[in-house]
KOLMAR-399201 format. One line per field, with one value per residue (C-alpha): residue number from 0; x, y, z. Coordinates in nm, 2 decimals. Example, Ala and Ser with C-alpha at 12.3 -4.5 7.8 and 13.67 -1.06 7.14 Angstrom:
resi <- c(0_1);
east <- c(1.23_1.37);
north <- c(-0.45_-0.11);
up <- c(0.78_0.71);
***
This chain:
resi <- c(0_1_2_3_4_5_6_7_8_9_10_11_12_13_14_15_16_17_18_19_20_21_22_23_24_25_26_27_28_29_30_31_32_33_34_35_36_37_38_39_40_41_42_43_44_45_46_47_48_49_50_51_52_53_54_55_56_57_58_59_60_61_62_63_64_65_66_67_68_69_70_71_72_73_74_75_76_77_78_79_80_81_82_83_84_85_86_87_88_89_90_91_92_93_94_95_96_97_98_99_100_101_102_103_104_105_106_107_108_109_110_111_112_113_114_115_116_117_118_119_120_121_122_123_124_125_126_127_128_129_130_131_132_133_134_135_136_137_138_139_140_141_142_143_144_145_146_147_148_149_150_151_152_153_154_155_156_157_158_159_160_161_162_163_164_165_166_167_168_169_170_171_172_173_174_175_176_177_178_179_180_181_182_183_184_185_186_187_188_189_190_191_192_193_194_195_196_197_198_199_200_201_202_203_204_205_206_207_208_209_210_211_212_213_214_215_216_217_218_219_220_221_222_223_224_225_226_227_228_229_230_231_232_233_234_235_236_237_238_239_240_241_242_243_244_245_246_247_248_249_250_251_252_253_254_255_256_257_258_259_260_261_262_263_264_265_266_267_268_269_270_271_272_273_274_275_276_277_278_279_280_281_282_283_284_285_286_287_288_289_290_291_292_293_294_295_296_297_298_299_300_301_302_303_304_305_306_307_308_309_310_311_312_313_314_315_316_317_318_319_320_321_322_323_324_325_326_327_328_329_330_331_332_333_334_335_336_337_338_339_340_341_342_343_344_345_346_347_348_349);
east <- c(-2.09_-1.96_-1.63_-1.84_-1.85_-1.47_-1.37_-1.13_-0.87_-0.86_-0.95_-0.59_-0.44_-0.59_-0.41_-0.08_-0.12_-0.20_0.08_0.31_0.24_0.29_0.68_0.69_0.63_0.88_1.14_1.10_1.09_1.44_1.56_1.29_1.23_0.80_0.66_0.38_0.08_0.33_0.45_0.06_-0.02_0.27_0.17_-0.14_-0.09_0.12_-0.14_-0.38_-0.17_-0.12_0.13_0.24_0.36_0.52_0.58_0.82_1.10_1.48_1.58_1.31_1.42_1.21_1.47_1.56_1.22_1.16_1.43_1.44_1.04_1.19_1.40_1.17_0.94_1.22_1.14_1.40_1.48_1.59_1.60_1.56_1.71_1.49_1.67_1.60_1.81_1.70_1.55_1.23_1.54_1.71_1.40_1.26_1.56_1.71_1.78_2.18_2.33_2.53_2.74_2.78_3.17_3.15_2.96_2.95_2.60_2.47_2.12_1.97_1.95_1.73_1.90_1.65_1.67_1.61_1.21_1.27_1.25_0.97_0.97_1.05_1.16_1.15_1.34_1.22_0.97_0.90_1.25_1.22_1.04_0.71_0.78_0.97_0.74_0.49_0.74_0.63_0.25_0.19_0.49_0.24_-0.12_-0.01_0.31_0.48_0.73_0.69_1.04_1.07_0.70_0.79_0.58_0.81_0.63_0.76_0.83_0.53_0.46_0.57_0.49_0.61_0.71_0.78_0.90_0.88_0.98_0.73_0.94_1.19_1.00_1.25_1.32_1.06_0.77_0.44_0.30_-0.04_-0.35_-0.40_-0.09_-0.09_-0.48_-0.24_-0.11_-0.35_-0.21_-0.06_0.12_0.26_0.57_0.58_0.90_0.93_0.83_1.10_1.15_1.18_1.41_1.65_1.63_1.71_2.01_2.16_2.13_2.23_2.53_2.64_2.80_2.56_2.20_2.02_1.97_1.63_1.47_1.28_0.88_0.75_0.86_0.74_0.52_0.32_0.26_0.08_-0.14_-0.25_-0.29_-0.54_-0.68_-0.74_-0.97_-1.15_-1.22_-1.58_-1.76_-2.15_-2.35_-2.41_-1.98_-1.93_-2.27_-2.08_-1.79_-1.95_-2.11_-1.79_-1.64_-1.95_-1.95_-1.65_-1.75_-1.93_-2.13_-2.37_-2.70_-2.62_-2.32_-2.27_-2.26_-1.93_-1.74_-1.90_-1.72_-1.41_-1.34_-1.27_-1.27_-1.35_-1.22_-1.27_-1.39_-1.07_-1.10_-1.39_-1.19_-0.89_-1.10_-1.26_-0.95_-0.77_-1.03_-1.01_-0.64_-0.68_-0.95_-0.76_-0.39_-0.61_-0.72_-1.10_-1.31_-1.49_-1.40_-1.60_-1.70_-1.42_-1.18_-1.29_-1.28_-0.88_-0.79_-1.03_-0.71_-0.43_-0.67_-0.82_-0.64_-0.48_-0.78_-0.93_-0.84_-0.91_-1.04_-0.80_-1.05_-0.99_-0.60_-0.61_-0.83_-0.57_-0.82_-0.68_-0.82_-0.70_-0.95_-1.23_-1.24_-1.22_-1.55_-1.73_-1.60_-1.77_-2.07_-2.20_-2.37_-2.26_-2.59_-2.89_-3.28_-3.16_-2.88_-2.95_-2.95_-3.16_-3.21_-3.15_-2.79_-2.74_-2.86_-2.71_-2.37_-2.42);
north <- c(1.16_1.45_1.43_1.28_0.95_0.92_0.90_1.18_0.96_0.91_1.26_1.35_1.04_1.19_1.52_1.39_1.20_1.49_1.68_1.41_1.40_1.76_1.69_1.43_1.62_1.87_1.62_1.47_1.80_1.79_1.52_1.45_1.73_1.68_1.40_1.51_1.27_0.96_0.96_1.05_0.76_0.55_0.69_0.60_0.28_0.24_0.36_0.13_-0.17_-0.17_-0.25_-0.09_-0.17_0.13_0.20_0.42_0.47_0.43_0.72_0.87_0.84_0.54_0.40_0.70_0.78_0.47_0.42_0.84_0.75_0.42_0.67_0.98_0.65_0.50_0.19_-0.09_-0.10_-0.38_-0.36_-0.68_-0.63_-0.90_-1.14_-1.47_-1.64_-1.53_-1.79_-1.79_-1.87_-1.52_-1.37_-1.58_-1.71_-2.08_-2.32_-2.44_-2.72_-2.57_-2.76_-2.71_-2.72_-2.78_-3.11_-3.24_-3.21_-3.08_-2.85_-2.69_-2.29_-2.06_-1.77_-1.49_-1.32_-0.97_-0.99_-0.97_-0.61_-0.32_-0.18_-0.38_-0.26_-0.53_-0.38_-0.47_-0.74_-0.87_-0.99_-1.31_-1.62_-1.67_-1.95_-1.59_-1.40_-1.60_-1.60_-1.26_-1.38_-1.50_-1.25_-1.00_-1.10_-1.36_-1.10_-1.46_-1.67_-2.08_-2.29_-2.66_-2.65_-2.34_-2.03_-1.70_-1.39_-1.02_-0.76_-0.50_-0.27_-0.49_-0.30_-0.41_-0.17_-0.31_-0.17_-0.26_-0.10_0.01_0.02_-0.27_-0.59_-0.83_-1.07_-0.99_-1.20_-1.03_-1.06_-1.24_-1.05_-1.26_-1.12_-0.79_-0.79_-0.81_-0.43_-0.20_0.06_0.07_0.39_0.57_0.78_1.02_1.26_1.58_1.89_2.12_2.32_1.99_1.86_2.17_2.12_1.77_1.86_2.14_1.94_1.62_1.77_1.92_1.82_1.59_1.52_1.68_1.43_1.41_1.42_1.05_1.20_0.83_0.52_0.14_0.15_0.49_0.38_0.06_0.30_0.50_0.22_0.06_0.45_0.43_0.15_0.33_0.63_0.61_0.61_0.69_0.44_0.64_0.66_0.27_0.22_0.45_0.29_-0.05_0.05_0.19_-0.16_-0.36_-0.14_-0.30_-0.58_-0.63_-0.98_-0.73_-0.64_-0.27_-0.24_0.05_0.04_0.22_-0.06_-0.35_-0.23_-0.19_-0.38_-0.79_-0.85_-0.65_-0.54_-0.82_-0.72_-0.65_-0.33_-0.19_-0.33_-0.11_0.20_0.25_0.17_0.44_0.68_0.65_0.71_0.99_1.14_1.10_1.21_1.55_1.59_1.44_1.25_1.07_0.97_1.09_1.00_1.30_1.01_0.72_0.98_1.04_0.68_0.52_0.50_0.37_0.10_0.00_0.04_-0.27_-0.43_-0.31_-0.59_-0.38_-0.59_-0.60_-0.29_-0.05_-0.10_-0.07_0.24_0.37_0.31_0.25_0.13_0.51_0.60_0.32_0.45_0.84_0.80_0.60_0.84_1.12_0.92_0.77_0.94_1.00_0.83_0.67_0.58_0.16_0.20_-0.05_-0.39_-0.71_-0.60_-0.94_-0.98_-0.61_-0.81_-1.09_-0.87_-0.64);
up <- c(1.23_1.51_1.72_2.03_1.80_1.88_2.28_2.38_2.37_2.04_1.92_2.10_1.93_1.61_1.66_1.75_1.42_1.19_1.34_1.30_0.90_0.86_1.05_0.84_0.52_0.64_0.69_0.40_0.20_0.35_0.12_-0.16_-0.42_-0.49_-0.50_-0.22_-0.39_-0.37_0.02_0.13_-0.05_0.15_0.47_0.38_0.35_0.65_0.84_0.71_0.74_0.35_0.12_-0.23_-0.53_-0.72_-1.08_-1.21_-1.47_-1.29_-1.12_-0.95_-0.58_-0.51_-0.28_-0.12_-0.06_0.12_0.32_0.40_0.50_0.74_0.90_1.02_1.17_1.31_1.16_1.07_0.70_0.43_0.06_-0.13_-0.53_-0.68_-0.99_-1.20_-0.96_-0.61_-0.39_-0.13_0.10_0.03_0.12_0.42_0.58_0.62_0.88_0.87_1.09_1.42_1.61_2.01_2.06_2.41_2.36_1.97_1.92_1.62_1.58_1.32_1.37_1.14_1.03_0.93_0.61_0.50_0.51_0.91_0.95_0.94_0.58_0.33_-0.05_-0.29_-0.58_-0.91_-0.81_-1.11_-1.23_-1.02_-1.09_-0.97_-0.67_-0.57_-0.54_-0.43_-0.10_0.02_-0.01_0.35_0.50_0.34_0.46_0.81_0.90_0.94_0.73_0.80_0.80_0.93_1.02_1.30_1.26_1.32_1.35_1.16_1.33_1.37_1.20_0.85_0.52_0.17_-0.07_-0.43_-0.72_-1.09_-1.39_-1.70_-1.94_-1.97_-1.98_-2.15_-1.92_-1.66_-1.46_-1.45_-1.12_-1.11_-1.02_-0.70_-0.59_-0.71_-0.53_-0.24_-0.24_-0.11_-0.36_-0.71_-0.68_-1.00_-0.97_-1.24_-1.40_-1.16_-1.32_-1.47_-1.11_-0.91_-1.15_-1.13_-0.72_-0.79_-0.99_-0.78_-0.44_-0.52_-0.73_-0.39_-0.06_0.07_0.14_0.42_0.75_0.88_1.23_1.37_1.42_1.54_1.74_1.62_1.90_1.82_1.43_1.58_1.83_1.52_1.31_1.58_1.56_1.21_1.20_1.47_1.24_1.16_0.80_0.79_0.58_0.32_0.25_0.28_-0.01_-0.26_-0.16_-0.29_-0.51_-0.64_-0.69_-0.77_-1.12_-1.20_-1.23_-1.58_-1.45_-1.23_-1.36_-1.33_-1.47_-1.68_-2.06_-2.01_-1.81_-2.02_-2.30_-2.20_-1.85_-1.86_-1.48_-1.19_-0.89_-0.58_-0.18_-0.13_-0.33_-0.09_0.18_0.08_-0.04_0.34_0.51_0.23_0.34_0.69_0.66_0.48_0.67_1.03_0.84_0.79_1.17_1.07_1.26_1.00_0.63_0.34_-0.01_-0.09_0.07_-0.06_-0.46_-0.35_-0.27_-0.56_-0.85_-0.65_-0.48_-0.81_-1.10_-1.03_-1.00_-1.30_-1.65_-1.94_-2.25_-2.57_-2.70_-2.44_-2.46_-2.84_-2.78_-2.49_-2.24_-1.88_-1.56_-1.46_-1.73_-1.61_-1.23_-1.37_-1.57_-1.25_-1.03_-1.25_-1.29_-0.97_-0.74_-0.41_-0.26_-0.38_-0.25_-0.28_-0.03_0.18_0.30_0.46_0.79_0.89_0.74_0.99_1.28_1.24_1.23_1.51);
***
């Protein structure tokens, strides 16, 4: 793959886009100490059309990164905090009777709730009930709520950010793996290291926080998310890609020792979905014209460790999906002679 797949349109979209993540970066340097690996992850996502559900301990600038993120794109912003009593109503919106003064007659009027904006931060996602929950499902994959049988469309670009904590489970929901399959990315955010943290403690103990500059408009993220999926992958990057994912998965014939020993269930399509979309994003965030098995190697945690069930053995060993996806990772080959498929199935596609 060479620049001349790409028109020259996009190669000059491509470029506005990588510089517009290295003003991004500066501006966010600007108000959030480290944390580099976490917002290329985000704009990652955004770029792919993603969502992400982060883990972290309190007090690692989750929030502030998201809303500081909302503000260099110029993006509306609305945090939900998620509880055991919050209602699909508090999230979606309701319709309430209105009367017409003028002539008595009554109507009913929907009233949209916070999920009506751009970026979306759902705070602690799994303290609520799952009927809850399961209310961002179809504002996450249709970008539409339903009331009173009326389909009302979100406002575009529409990512979800949710949050949930590691650490205090008393009290909590798990979300399901359907709907944690929804996320493109499960992004850790770990402590900062001992120079970040003194940063964080002499600015924040000062006058104030820093103010940051808007870099993109609504309307230019949607033009580089169309560019994204325009970003080509060579053959040989979308077969490790699947084949990636397919050794998950410990009902396939070739599924290694390894994962049959310590996995339960596998990742779905989704997962190669997400890991070619990851490394596209990647790949045109950098100023490339092409993704790479290097991309698909960067994106392969966040996209899968969610999708990775470890059997009781591998947890009581301290085996992780993190651990699963870094021996695979080591251990496949970046191409191989039976990359292929029925020439038929190509045609009948093209």
């Amino acid at each position: 793959m060479t620049e001349q797949s790409m028109a020259a349109g996009d190669l000059e979209a491509l470029k506005q886009l990588g510089d517009a993540w290295k003003q991004i970066r500066t501006e966010l340097a600007r108000v959030i100490v480290g944390q580099n690996e976490v917002v290329e992850q985000l704009l990652i996502a955004i770029f792919s059309e993603g969502h992400c559900l982060l883990e972290g301990v309190p007090g690692l600038a989750k929030t502030l990164m998201v809303s500081t993120l909302a503000r260099t794109l110029h993006l509306d912003f609305n945090r939900i905090q998620f509880t055991p009593d919050l209602m699909p109503s508090d999230i979606v919106g309701t319709e309430v009777i209105q009367e017409d003064k003028s002539t008595g007659a009554r109507e009913f009027r929907f009233l949209p709730g916070p999920v009506f904006a751009n970026i979306i931060l759902a705070d602690e996602v799994n303290r609520t009930p799952p009927k809850t929950q399961a209310a961002l499902l179809e504002s996450m994959q249709e970008r539409q709520v339903t009331t009173g049988g009326q389909r009302r469309p979100l406002p575009q670009p529409f990512f979800v950010l949710a949050t949930q904590n590691p650490i205090e489970q008393e009290g909590t929901y798990t979300l399901p793996e359907a709907q944690q399959d929804r996320f493109m990315f499960k992004v850790f955010v770990n402590y900062p290291s001992y120079d970040e943290e003194y940063i964080i403690a002499d600015v924040t103990t000062g006058e104030g926080l820093a103010q940051v500059k808007q870099i993109l408009h609504a309307k230019d993220i949607i033009r580089m998310q169309q560019l994204v999926r325009r970003v080509p992958a060579a053959p040989h990057v979308i077969h490790y890609a699947l084949r990636l994912v397919r050794a998950t998965r410990v009902l396939e014939a070739d599924c290694p020792q390894y994962v049959k020993d310590h996995v339960s269930w596998g990742s779905g399509p989704r997962g190669v979905q997400y890991l070619l979309l990851g490394a596209k994003a990647r790949a045109a965030l950098n100023g490339r014209t092409f993704a790479t098995t290097d991309d698909v190697r960067a994106v392969a945690k966040p996209v899968l460790r969610h999708r990775i069930i470890t059997s009781f053995t591998a947890e009581s060993s301290g085996i992780t999906s993190d651990t699963v996806v870094e021996h695979l990772l080591k251990t496949l080959p970046d191409r191989m002679e039976g990359d292929k498929i029925a020439p038929e199935l190509v045609a009948a596609f093209a």
